[in-house]
Each structure stands twice: as structure tokens, then as C-alpha cells.
N, C-alpha and C positions, 0 to 999 in steps of 0.2 A: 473163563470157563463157559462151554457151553450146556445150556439146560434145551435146546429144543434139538427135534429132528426138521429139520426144513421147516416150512413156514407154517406148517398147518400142525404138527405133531410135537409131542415131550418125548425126551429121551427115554428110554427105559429104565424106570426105577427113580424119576425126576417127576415131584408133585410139584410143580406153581403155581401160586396165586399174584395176581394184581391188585393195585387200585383201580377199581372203578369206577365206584361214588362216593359223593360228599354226604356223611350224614349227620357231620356237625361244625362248627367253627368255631374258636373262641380269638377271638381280634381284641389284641392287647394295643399300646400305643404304637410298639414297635416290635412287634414281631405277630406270626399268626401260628394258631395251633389246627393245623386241619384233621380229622377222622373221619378216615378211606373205610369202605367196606371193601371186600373183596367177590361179594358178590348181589346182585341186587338184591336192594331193600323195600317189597314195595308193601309191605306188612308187616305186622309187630312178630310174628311166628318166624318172618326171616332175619331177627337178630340171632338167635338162638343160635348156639351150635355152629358159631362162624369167628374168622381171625377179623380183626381191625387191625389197623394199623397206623398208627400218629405220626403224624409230617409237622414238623416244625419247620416253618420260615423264620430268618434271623437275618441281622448284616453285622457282622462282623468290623466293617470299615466301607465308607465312601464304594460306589461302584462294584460293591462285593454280597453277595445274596446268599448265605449257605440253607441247605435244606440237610433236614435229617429223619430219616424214612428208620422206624421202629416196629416191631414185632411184638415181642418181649421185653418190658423194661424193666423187671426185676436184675439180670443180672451182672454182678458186680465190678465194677469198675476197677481194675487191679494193674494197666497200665502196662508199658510204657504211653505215653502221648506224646505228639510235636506240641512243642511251645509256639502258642502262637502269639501274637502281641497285635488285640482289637486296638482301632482308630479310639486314640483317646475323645472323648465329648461328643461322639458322632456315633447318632441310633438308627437306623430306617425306620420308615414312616409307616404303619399298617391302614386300611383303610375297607370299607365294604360300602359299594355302590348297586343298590339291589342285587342280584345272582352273584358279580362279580366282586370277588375278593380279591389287593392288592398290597405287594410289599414292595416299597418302591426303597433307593440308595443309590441317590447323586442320578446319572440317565439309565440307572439299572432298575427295573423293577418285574414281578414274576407275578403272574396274574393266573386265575380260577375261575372260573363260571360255574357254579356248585347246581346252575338248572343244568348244564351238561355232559356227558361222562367225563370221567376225569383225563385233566390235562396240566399241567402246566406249561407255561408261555412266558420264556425269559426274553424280553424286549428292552430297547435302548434306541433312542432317537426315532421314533416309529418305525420298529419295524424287527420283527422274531429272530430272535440270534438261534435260538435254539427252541425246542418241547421236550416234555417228560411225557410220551403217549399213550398209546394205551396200555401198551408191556414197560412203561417208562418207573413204577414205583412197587415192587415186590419185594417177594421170599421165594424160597425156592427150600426144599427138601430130599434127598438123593438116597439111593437106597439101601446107603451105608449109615445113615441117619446123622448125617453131616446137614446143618442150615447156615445159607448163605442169605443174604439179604442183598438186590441186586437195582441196579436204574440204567434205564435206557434214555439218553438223549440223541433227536432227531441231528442226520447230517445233512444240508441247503446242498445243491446241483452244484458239483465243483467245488466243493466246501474239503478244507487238507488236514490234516492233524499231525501236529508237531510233539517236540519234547518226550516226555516220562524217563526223564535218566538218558543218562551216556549209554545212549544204545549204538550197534554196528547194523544191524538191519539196517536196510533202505531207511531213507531221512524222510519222505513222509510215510507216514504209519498205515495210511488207510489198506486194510485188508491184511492185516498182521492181528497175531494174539500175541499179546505183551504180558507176561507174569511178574509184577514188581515183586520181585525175590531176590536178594541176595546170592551171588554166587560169583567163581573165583573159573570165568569159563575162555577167560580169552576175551580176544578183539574178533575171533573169527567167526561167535556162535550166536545166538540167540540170547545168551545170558549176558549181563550188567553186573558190572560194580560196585555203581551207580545208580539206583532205583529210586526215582524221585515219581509219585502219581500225582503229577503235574502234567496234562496237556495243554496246549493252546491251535488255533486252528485261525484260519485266515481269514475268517470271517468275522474277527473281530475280538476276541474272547477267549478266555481259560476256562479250564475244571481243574482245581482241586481233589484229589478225594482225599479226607482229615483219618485218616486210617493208617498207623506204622506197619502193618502185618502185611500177608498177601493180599494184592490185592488182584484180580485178575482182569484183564482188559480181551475185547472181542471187539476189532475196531473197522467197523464196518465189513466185519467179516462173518459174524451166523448171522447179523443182518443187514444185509447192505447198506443201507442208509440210518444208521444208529453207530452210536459208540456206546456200549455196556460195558459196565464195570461190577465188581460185586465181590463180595468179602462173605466168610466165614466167620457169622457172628450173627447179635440181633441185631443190630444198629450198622447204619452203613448215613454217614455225615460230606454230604461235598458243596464245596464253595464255587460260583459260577463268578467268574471274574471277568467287569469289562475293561476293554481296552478306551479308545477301539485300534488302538495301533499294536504292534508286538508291545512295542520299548513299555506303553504304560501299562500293559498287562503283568510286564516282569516288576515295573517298579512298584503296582500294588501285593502284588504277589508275594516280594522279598519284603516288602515294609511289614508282613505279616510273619513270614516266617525267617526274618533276619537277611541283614546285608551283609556283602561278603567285607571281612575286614580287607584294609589299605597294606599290602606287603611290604616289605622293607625295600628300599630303591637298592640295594644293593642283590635282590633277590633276581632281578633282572637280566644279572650279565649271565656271561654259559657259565652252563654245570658241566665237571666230568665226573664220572665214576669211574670206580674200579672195576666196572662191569660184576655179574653174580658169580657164575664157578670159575673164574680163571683167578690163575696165581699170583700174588701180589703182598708184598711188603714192603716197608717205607721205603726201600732202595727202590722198588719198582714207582710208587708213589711219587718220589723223587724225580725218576726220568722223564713219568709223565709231564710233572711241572717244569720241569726243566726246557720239556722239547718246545709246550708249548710258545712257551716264553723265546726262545730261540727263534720261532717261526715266527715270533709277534702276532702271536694269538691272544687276545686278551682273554684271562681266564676268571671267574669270577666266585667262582664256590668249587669246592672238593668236595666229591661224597664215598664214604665209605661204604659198602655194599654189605651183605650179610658177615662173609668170612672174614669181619673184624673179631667178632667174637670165634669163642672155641665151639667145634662139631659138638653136636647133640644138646649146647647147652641155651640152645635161641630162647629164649629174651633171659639174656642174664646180665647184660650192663657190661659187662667186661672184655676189655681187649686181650685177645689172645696174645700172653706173655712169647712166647714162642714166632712168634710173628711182628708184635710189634711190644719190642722190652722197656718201649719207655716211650709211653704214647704222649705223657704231658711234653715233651721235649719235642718232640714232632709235630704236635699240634703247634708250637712257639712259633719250630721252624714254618710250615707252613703260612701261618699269618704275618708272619711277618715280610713275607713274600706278597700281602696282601688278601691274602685267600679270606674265604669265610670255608666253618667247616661242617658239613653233614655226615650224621650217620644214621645207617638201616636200623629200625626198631618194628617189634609186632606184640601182640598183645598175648601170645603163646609163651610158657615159660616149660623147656623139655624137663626130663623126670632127673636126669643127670646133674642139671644144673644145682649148687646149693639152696637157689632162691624157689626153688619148689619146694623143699621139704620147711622154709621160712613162710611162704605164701601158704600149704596147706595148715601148719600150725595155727597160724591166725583168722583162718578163714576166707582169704583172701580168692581163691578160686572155686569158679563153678563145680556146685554139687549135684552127684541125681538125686532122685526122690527118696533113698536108700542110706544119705548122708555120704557116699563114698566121694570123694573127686572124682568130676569126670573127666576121662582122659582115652586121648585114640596114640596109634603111632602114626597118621599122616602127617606128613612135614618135618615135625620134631621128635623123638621116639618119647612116648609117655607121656607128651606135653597136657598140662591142662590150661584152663582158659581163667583170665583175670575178670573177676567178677566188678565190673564199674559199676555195677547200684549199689557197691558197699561202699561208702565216701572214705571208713578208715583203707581201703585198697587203692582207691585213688591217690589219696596225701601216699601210700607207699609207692607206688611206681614213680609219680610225679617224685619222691624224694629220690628215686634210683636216676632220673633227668636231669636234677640240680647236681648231682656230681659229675655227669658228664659235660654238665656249662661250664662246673668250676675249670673243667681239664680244657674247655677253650672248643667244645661243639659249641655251634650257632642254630642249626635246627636237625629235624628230624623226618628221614622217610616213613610216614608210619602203616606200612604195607600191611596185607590181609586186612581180617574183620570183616569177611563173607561169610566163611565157614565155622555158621554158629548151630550149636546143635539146641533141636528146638525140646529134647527130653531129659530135660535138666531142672532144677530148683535154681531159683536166682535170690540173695541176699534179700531184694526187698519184695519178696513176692512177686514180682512180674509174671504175667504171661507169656511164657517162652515160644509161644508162635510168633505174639510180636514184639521180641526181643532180638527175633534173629534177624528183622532188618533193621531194626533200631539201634543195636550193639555199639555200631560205627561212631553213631554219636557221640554216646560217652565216652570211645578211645578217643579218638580225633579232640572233642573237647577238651580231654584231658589233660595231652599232650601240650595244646594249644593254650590254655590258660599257666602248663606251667610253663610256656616260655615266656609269657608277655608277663608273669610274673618274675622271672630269670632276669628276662633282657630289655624289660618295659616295653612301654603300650607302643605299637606302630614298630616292633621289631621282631613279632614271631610271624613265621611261617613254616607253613607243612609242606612236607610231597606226600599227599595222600593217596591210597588207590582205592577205596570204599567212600559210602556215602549216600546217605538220604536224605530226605526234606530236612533243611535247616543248617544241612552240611556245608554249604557255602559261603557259612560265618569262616570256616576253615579254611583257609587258602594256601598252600595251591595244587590242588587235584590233578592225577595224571592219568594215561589212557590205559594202563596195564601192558600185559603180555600177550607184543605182537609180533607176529613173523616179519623175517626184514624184506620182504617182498612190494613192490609198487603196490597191488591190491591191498596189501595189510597196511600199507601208506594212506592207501584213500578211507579205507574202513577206519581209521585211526581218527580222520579228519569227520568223517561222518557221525563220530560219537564224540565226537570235541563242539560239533556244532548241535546237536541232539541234548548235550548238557546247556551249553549254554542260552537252549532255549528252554532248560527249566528251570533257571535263578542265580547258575551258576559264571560270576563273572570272570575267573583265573583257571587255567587248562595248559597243560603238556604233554611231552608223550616222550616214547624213547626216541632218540635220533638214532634212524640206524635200524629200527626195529630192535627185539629184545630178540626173539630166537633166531639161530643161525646165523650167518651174516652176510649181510650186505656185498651186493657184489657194487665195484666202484662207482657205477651210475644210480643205483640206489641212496646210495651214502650221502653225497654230492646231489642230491635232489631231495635229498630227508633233512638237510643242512640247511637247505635254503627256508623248506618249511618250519622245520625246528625255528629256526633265528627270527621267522616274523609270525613263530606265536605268542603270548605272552611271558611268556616262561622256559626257557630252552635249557634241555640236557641231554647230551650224549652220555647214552649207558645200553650195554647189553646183557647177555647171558653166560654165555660161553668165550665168547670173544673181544676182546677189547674195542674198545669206539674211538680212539686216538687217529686223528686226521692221516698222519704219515703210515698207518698202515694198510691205507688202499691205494692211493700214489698221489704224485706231489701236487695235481691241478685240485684233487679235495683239501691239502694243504688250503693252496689258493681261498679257492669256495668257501672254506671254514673261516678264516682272515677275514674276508672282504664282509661278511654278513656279518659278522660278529663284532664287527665294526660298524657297519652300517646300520644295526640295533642299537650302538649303544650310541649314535647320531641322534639316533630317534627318539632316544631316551625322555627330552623332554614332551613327547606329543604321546608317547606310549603312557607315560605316568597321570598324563592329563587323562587318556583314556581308561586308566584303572582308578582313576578318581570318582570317574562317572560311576563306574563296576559297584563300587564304595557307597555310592551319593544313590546312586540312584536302580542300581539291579541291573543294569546294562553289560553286557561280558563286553569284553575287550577285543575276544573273537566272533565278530556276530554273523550268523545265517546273514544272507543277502535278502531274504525277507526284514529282516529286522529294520534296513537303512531304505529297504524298497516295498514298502507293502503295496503299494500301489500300482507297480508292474508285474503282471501274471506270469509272466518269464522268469522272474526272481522266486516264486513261491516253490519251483521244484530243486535250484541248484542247492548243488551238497561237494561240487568239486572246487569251490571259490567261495569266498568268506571276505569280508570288510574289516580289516584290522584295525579298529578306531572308528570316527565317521567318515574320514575321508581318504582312507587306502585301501582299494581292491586288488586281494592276493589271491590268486589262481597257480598253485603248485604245478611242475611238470610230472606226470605220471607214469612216462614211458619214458624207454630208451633210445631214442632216438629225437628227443628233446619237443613233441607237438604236442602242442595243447589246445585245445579247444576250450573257448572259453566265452562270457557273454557280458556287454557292456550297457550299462543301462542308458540315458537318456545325456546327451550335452554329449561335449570336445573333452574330454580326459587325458591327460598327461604322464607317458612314463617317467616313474623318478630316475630312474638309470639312464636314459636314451635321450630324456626330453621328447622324444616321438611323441605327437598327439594324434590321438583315435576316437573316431565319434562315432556315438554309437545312439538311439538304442540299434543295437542287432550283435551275431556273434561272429567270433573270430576264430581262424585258424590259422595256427605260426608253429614255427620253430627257433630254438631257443639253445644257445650254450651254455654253459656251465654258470657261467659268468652271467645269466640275468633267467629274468621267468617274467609274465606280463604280473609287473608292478605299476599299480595307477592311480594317479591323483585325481580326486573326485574333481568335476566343475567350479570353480568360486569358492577353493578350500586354501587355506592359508597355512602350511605345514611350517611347525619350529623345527629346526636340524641344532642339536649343539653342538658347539665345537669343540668336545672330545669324545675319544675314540680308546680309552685303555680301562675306563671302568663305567659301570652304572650310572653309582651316584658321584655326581659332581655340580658346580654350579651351572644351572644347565641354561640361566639365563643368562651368562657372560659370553659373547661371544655370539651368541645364538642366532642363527641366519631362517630368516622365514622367508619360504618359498611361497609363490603366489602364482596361485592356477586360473586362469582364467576367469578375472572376475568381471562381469557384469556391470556394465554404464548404472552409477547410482549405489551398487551394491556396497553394502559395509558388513566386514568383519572383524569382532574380537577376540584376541587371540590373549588366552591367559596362560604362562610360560608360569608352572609350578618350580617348586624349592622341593629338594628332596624328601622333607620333612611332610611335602603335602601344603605348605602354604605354598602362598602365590606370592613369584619372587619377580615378575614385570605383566604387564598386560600394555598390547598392541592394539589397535585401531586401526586398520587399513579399510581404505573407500577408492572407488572408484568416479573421477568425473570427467566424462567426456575421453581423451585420449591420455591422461595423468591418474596415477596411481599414487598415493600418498598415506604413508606410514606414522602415526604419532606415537609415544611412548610414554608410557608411567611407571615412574620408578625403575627404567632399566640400569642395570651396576655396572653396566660398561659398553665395550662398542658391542651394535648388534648391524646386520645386513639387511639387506632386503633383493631378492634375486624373483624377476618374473620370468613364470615360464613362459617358452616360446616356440615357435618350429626349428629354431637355429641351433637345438644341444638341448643343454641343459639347464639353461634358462638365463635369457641374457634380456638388460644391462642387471649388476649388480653394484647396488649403493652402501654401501659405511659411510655407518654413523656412528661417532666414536663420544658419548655426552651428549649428540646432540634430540632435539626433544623430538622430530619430522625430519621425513625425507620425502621427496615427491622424485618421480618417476615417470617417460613416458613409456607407454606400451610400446611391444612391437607393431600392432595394427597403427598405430599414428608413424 
């Protein structure tokens, strides 16, 4: 939100005040309380008659500083909040050095000079990551008599800002307003799903804001050189978080507000759907599985889309009799086919359904101030909304999920949960402004604990389309509703890397896009992307997503990656380990694995899938990509072609490949199956070896589906010999180097045995 006209003037109708000066301290062991005047003090007659406002310094955890800028503290605390989880046993340090006041945490600490106007000075290793200046610590008042409480911090010459949620905008933010809002606007708009007020910037560092409601952002754009943010309230609390790399800025950041749980390895293989309004019953469900299988496509989860259930009656649990007469029997059939099985679920129950007139009985759904249910007809005709702060509403829907485990669902799409109305009564008092981007939480939770209670720990997973700070416990999030157009491809990929530069480790999207459909070079290039993001499903709108219905070379396309994924299985599982371990997504910005190359800070068309695979989608029709390779000799996995870079590229590409590339001195597991997810993926298991370095060693830990580690590799290099040793491998494993000759030649088996040595091809 803006409060000024240009630099010099306030809007109309907009009073602000600042901090200016210091006209008190109080320095506790670990934290500081400062009181800002808003206007000088240089006499006892200019306390009179004037706002203060108390700054609290705090650290939360190691490397983590929060400040909380106050107006008003009477008023009362009615909630929601993010649960956050402080560094157990670890305080920051307060400290006063004549004028200068200091709170330091690990190489972060924010510093005061109380002889000079006010400022604060977040510094780490010598030297200012950021200031709060002189418009850096206010209120603000509008003429509707609306108060926002607001903070400007300074942006350094070339300084970029990342993250706040799966946004589609441009991937860096500078000169954009971002409204962290909730809403249900597409992949094409301005609006988010998504809304995490979490940014990070490349100069080292996050912000936090600890705020669930709106929060509004002005990012370098009413002042160029600032990023403002500012809420509707008295209190406005944000956490400055150092890095100083991306990766440890996320892994403090999640260790605060939750890591994403470890998915089920079988969550990995393709999903199909029945796509949303097209016709379908078990006999159609049938041919699907049927075709795929015919085509030796491995298929790996079913999902059923809304029209399981009967019209008008969404969220009612039940399978449309009429459609499908005998769902337990189908679900049998399917699994035993292998399948795992999904269904659409949302947090709306329409007025038609019997579970509404069950849910208003007990209270279960949102009431206005009037005590009536509230209820609109968008979506569902009548529908009202499931009250999650009443825990007896929770144990019921979650009891309406255990009867669809019993009938043989595995998880759940849990769609919507934007469109929350903020003039309502909520069960535990809540504040309904910020309930309406909080909401997410409690479905998603919901859902999520009753399956790991269902199907135990390390076996639920979501397809979620909403989501805010802490949502990333829930995995695994998808991109909404996009057109099937190349542009809506990239904008897909721009808010997949925009999430997981705010905590988020597990992301998908529709293959195919969701409106319209795909014309065959579309399809066949949103397959390749689908297949090496972490999470792949083919699903639309109107039209089905079944490879054979654009022609037989997407057949192909669909095959060979869906195959070539579940190769990967054991390097991708290792990468959702780290997601797990550590707050690192799976699909990372190319800042994340390069922050050190300024080249890397603006791509948003190529992403690192793991540490060591650089994937650059084709965008066009006509198969050219442009694309940019960082620093050493890199290796296609397809081609074996090696490319060195740092500089960029321009190619063209068939159906049949896209630039796939193996980082320098990266040691890739491949297992040796190819028809499902999870399997032993250390049996057989052939690591590939890219270019390693005289001297260089790497370990290579090859997980068990379950998340243990089921062998770990030692490969070094010395002189012109490459040499592999093994611990605890369960049977024969390879070793193949790459080379310029294909695809990487010599290859050694070893079948039991504990080493294998190797010469390069350079010797």
C-alpha cells in the first residue's frame, strides 16, 4: 500500500508518523526494548501530546533478529498465528557501548546509535545487509480511519528480491506491489494461491513478516530503493534472517516455521486424472489404464477429479452411485493393477448435500455475526464453509477421509481454501481478516494428519492448491489453473521457482495446462517438464490429458520421461531428503546452487533439479531454447555431449531431448528400474560420473525407499583412475564415466565386489 505522493508529499487523507529518536532503552540480557519518539524531544513540553512507539529486538534462533514496531499495545490478541518453533537453548546477546545499542545472534546483529536519528543497521561479517531509515519504523492513518503499522528497509546497488509465495509475476519482484492475499486468480494474474511474506534477496538475507493477515508489500517501487511492507493493525513483527547463501537462509527460515514432510516414494511416479468437466466412468477409467499400460507407460497414482461425487453436492464424500455403482470394487480393481488412488476433495459442503444440514446442526460451519450459516452460490449452490477452529469439525471431516481410506483412497487433492469470506464469526473467535489467509492451514493440516494417521507416518501426501507460511509441512503443492499455452508453461515454472524460494520443498503443475488444450507441441514439451519436476501429473479441464490423444510421438515423449524419472528415482529421493533435512526444494532457482554468479540471479526459464541437474524446458514451437550454463565442462545425460560454459546457449531440440545437464564433478545414481517409483533402488544402481577433478572425492548416498540409506559410494579421483568403493551395496552396482564418446564410456560391474577402478577417457 502506498502512503506517500512522490518523495516529498502524503497521499490525501494519509497522516504518518516515524521513528525518529531514541528517548529511552531498556537492555535486558537478550533482547532490547527501544522508545522511538515520533517527533523531536528537545524539552519536557515535547512529550506532551505525541505517539511513542516501542521496538522490541528479540532472536528467535541463531542468525535470526526479529524487531516488533508497536503503537497501541492494548489491543487484544484473538488470532490466528504461524506457529513458529524458537532455537531451543539459544538467546541473542543485548549489549550498550556508550550511544550504541546492540543485539547481536551467531554473525547477525542490528545496531542503534541513540546520539543519532534513528536507524537501525542489520549487519553480518562487517558489513550492512540492510537499514530501517528514516521512514524505516511507523504508522500511518488513512482517511477512512483504517491504521496500518508499516517498515521500510534499505535496497544495496543491484540488490534483487525473491520469493513471497508462488507468484506468476516476473521472478524478481523489484518494482512490483505484492498483496499477500489469498485468492483463486489463476497462473495468469497478479494474485497467488500461495501467499508466504517471506522474501529473500541476494545480498545475503530474508525478511520474515510474522503477520497471517494482509500484508502489503511496495518493493522498490513508491521507493526505489526500499522494500515496505505494512499491515492493518498496531503491531507489525518481522524476522531479518542471515544467510548468507540462499540454501541457509531457507534452512533457517523452515527450521522456524516447519519442514516439509518426506512424501511416499511411490508419490513420485505419473499421476493421471480424469481431467475436471469431461465424462467419465469406471469403463472410461478402465481404458485409460488400460491404454496406458498397453503403451508401457508406467503409470503410478489414479486421481479422481471433482465429478466423483454427485452435482450440487461438493464436499459430500460420496461417489456418485450413477456413475460409479460400486466404487469399493473398482478401487480393488485398480490396485491391484498397481495403482495408488486419488480423490478431489475442498472444504465447501453445497446446501443440497445431506452433510450440510448435519454440519449446520452441530455447528460445524462458518457463521456471520447474526448466527445464520454463511453461505454464497459461487462454486457449489448454497455451499457453506467448514469451520477448522472448531476441533469437534475437524475429528468430523477427517472421520468423512477414514471412510474413503477404508474404500482403498491413498490421498487427497485438497483444492480451494482462497476464497474465505472475511465477514463472518469463526468457532474460536478468530479475527476473520486474518483467518482468510490462515484458513489453508487448518484444511491442509487437517487432511494431512488424518492420513498419516490413516496410513502412518512417511505415507501422506496432498495435492494442494493453497497455502501459507508453514504450509510446506504439507506436501505436495501444485500450480493451479493454467492455460495450456507455452506462456502459461513458463508462468507455471516462474511460480514453482518463486515457491520454492519461500520454504517450499515439493511443487507440480498440470501437464498439458488445465484450460483448453494443448495443441501437440505443447503437450510433448509440458511432459518433458512435468516428468523432471518433483511431482508429475497430467490433468486438465475440459479435455483429457491421455498421451494418445494428441499423436503417437507424445505417446513416445510420455514413455521415455516417465521412464527416465523413475531411473532417477534414487538421486531425486535423495533430493527430497534434503527438502525434508534441510528446507532446500527439490526444484531450485539457479540462484540457489549459484549465488555467486550474477548471471544466475535473474534466470526464471532453467532451474536445477537436485544439486547436480540443470533443466531448461523448451518453450517454443519450433524446439529453441536459450539457455545459460554456469562455470566447468557439463555433460548431457541424453547425448553425453559436453558443454562448457560459464556463457549461454542457443539450440534446437526434438521431442525426444531438451538441454539436460550434468553439473562438473557430480556423481548421478540411475536405478535400474523403470515400471514404478518405489523399488530397491540400490540394486543394480549405475552411477554416472561427470567430470571429476585430479584429487576430487565424492559421496554418494543411494537411499531405501523408506528414507534410510540403503549403500553409500566413495568415488575419487587420482591422476588418470577413477575409483569407486562401496558400503553395504545389496548387489551388483556400475560405474559409467562420462565422456565425449555418447554416453559415457568405459562401464564397470561390479557384482559383490567392494571397488572398482577406472581409467578416464583423458588417460
Amino acid at each position: 500500500m502506498k502512503f506517500t505522493d512522490g518523495y516529498w508529499l502524503m497521499r490525501e487523507g494519509v497522516d504518518a508518523s516515524y521513528a525518529q529518536q531514541l528517548v529511552d532503552a531498556r537492555v535486558a540480557e537478550d533482547r532490547l526494548t527501544l522508545y522511538a519518539a515520533v517527533r523531536p524531544v528537545e524539552r519536557r513540553g515535547n512529550t506532551l501530546n505525541s505517539p511513542l512507539l516501542t521496538v522490541e529486538c528479540f532472536s528467535p534462533a541463531e542468525g535470526v533478529i526479529g524487531v516488533r514496531a508497536t503503537h497501541h499495545a492494548g489491543r487484544a490478541e484473538r488470532g490466528p498465528a504461524f506457529r513458529l518453533s524458537p532455537e531451543t537453548g539459544h538467546a541473542g546477546k543485548a549489549s550498550r557501548d556508550g550511544s550504541v545499542l546492540e543485539l547481536s545472534s551467531g554473525s547477525l546483529a542490528v545496531r542503534l546509535d541513540a546520539d543519532a536519528p534513528w536507524r537501525l543497521d542489520f549487519t553480518a561479517e562487517g558489513r550492512v545487509l540492510t537499514s530501517a531509515e528514516k521512514r524505516g519504523t511507523g504508522f500511518a492513518t488513512t482517511g477512512d480511519g483504517r491504521h496500518h503499522v508499516l517498515a521500510q528497509l534499505s535496497l544495496g546497488i543491484g540488490e534483487l528480491v525473491y520469493g513471497l509465495g508462488e507468484r506468476f509475476t516476473p521472478f524478481v519482484k523489484n518494482g512490483q506491489v505484492v498483496d499477500v492475499w489469498m485468492a483463486d486468480g489463476g497462473t495468469s494474474s497478479e494474485q497467488a494461491y500461495k501467499n508466504v511474506p517471506l522474501y529473500l534477496t541476494n545480498q545475503g538475507y530474508g525478511v520474515f513478516v510474522n503477520h497471517p493477515g494482509l500484508v502489503s508489500y511496495e518493493i522498490a517501487s513508491e521507493s526505489v530503493g526500499q522494500v515496505q511492507f505494512s499491515v492493518e493493525d498496531q503491531s507489525l513483527e518481522y524476522l531479518v534472517i542471515y544467510g548468507p547463501t540462499p540454501k541457509e537462509i531457507l534452512r533457517r527460515y523452515t527450521a522456524l516455521t516447519g519442514r516439509p514432510a518426506l512424501p511416499p516414494a511411490w508419490s513420485f511416479g505419473l499421476w493421471l486424472s480424469t481431467s475436471f468437466t469431461t465424462d467419465y466412468d469406471e469403463e472410461t477409467v478402465g481404458r485409460f489404464v488400460r491404454g496406458m499400460a498397453e503403451r508401457d507407460i508406467p503409470l503410478g497414482v489414479f486421481h479422481f477429479d471433482c465429478f466423483w461425487m454427485r452435482a450440487y453436492q461438493w464436499c459430500d464424500f460420496t461417489w456418485d452411485p450413477e456413475v460409479f455403482p460400486d466404487p469399493e470394487g473398482m478401487l480393488r480393481r485398480l490396485k491391484e493393477q498397481g495403482l495408488r488412488i486419488s480423490v478431489w476433495i475442498n472444504p465447501y459442503i453445497g446446501q443440497k448435500s445431506p452433510l450440510f444440514d448435519e454440519a449446520r446442526r452441530h455447528g460445524y460451519l462458518v457463521r456471520t455475526a447474526s448466527g445464520d450459516v454463511w453461505q454464497w452460490d459461487q462454486w457449489q449452490a448454497g455451499m457453506g464453509l467448514v469451520d477448522f477452529t472448531n476441533p469437534d469439525a475437524r475429528t468430523w471431516f477427517a472421520g468423512k477421509l477414514r471412510t474413503l481410506a477404508g474404500q482403498g483412497v491413498d490421498c487427497f487433492k485438497t483444492d480451494f481454501g482462497e476464497r474465505i469470506p472475511t465477514d463472518v464469526v469463526w468457532h474460536d473467535g478468530s479475527d476473520p481478516a486474518l483467518m482468510h489467509n490462515y484458513y489453508t492451514q487448518l484444511y491442509n493440516e487437517t487432511v494431512f494428519q488424518a492420513l498419516s494417521e490413516l496410513r502412518g507416518e512417511g505415507e501422506a501426501v496432498l495435492f494442494a492448491r493453497s497455502a501459507t507460511a508453514g504450509g510446506q509441512q504439507f506436501p505436495v503443492h501444485w500450480g493451479g489453473d493454467c492455460e495450456s499455452t507455452f506462456p502459461a508453461m513458463a508462468e507455471s515454472l516462474r511460480g514453482g521457482l518463486s515457491l520454492g524460494l519461500s520454504g517450499f520443498g515439493f511443487w507440480s503443475h498440470d501437464i498439458g495446462g488445465f484450460e483448453g488444450t494443448p495443441t501437440p507441441a505443447v503437450f510433448k514439451r509440458w511432459v518433458q517438464f512435468g516428468l523432471l519436476s518433483s511431482h508429475s501429473r497430467l490433468h486438465g479441464s475440459g479435455s483429457y490429458r491421455v498421451p494418445w490423444d494428441y499423436d503417437e510421438e507424445a505417446v513416445t515423449v510420455t514413455r521415455d520421461f516417465t521412464r527416465l524419472k523413475l531411473r532417477l528415482m534414487p538421486y531425486l529421493f535423495r533430493a527430497a531428503s534434503q527438502a525434508h533435512e534441510q528446507g532446500t526444494p527439490v526444484m531450485r532457482a539457479m540462484l540457489l546452487e549459484f549465488p555467486d554468479d550474477p548471471a544466475c540471479h535473474t534466470l526464471d526459464r532453467q532451474y536445477m533439479l537436485g544439486d547436480d541437474i540443470l533443466v531448461a524446458p523448451v518453450f517454443s514451437e519450433d524446439g529453441t531454447v536459450e539457455y545459460y550454463v554456469p562455470e566447468g565442462t557439463w555433460t548431457h545425460l541424453l547425448s553425453g555431449e559436453q558443454v562448457t560454459g560459464p556463457g549461454w546457449r542457443r539450440e534446437r531440440f526434438g521431442f525426444d531431448s531438451l538441454p539436460l545437464l550434468a553439473r562438473p564433478g557430480s556423481v548421478i545414481p540411475f536405478g535400474a528400474g523403470e515400471e514404478q517409483a518405489a523399488y530397491d533402488w540400490a540394486h543394480g544402481v549405475t552411477l554416472h560420473v561427470h567430470g571429476l577433478a585430479d584429487g576430487a572425492e565424492v559421496i554418494t548416498r543411494v537411499p531405501a525407499p523408506d528414507g534410510s540409506t540403503a549403500a553409500v559410494f566413495r568415488t575419487r579421483r587420482e591422476g588418470g583412475t577413477v575409483t569407486v568403493e562401496a558400503e553395504h551395496a545389496p548387489g551388483p552396482w556400475r560405474v559409467r564415466l562420462a565422456g565425449p564418446g555418447g554416453h559415457g564410456e568405459p562401464v564397470a560391474v561390479a557384482d559383490g565386489a567392494a571397488s572398482v577402478s577406472l581409467a578416464t577417457a583423458e588417460a
